[in-house]
N, C-alpha and C positions, 0 to 999 in steps of 0.2 A: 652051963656052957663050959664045955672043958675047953684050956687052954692048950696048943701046942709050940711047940718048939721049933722055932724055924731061924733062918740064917736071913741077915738083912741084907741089903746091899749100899752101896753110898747113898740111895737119893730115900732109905727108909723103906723101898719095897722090898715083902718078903721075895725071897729066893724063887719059891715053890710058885710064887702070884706073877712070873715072866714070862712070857712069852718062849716057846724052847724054838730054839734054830741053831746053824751052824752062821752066830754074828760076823759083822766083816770087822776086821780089827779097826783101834782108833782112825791108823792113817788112810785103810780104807776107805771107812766110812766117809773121811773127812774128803778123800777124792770124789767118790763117788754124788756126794751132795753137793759139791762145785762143780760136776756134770751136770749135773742137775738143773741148779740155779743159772750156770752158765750156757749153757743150751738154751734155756727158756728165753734168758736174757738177750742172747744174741739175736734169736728167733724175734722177737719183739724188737730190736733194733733195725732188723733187714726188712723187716714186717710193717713199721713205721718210713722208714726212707720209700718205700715203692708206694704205699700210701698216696704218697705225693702225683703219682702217674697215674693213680686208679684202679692199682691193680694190689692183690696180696700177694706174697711168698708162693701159695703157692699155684696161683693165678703164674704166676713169671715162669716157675718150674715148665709149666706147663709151651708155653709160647719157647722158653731155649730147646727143652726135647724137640717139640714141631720143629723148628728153624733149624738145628744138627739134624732132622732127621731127613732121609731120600725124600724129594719129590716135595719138603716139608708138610710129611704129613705121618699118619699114623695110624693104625687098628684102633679102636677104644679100651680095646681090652691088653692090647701091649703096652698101653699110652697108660693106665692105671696103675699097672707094676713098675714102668722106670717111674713115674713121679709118686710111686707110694702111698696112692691114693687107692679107696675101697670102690670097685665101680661104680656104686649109687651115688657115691660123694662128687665123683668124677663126670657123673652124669650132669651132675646139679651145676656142678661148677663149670662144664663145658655148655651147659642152657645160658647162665648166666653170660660168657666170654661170647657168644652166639651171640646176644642181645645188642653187645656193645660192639659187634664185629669186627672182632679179635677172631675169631677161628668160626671155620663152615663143617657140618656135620654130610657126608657124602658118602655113597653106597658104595663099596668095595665089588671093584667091576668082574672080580674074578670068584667074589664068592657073596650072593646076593643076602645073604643072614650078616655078613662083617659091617662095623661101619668106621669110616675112617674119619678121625680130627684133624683137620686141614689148617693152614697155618694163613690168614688171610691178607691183603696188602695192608693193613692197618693194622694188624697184629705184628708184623715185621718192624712196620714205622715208629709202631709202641715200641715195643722190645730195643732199638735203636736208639733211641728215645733215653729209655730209662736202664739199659744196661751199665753205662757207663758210673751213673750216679752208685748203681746194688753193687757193682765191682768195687769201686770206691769205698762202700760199706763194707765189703768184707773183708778187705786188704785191711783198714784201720780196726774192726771191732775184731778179724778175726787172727790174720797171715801176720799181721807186727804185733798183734797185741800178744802171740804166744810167741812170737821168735819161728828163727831156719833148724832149729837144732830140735825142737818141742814141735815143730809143725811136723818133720817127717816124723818122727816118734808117732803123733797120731793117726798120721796117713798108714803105718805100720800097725796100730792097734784098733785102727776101725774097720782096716782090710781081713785082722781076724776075729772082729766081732761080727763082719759079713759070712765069717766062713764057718762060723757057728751051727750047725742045723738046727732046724724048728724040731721041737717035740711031739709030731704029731702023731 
């Protein structure tokens, strides 16, 4: 077995035995993985407070879209993109909000294939209900806990990681 020559690095892995990419520097990294852990966390924190009412994160999404929208109600298929949900997911999750009636499934009168998620008198009363407490949540885990000056900052750098195009 011939031996070769290779260049180490601090943790003892050869050079040659890495992984090759264009890495994000320390500070990067170090933002980038407190995106990370921090998103998840808060998710899990707003994810927990709505718990309480019965619903999830993104069960709530779903009922503020309805309620902002005309007529509170929606296509399913418009209804999937604002709340960033895959239709199938959105299907499952609107059977479920159906069950507990939070929202009505109804045939779009103007094009007999569309179906619109409607926003029901119990979904409203929920949502009234539990808005106050999620808002609560987000102001403490998320609006004080970065500050006025770090909050625009992100409203600024998530407005152009929206304006990114997909690679399709």
């Amino acid at each position: 077995m011939a031996v070769t020559e290779s260049t180490h690095t601090a943790s003892g892995i050869a050079e040659g035995d890495r992984v090759q990419a264009k890495w994000l520097s320390a500070e990067q990294q170090t933002a980038w993985r407190n995106y990370l852990l921090g998103a998840a966390r808060l998710t899990e924190r707003l994810d927990a407070d709505l718990r309480r009412f019965g619903i999830d994160l993104g069960e709530y999404e779903i009922l503020v879209t309805l309620e902002e929208s005309e007529g509170r109600r929606v296509r399913m298929s418009e209804l999937a993109d604002r709340v960033h949900q895959s239709r199938s997911r959105l299907t499952h999750t609107i059977a479920r909000m159906e069950k507990a009636n939070l929202v009505v499934r109804t045939m779009c009168p103007s094009d007999r294939r569309g179906v619109w998620a409607e926003l029901t008198p119990a979904g409203f009363e929920l949502l009234k209900t539990a808005a106050p407490s999620h808002v609560a949540c987000v102001r403490r885990n998320f609006v004080e806990a970065v500050g006025e000056q770090d909050f625009a900052v992100l409203g600024r750098a998530f407005a152009a990681v929206l304006a990114v195009e997909d690679e399709d």
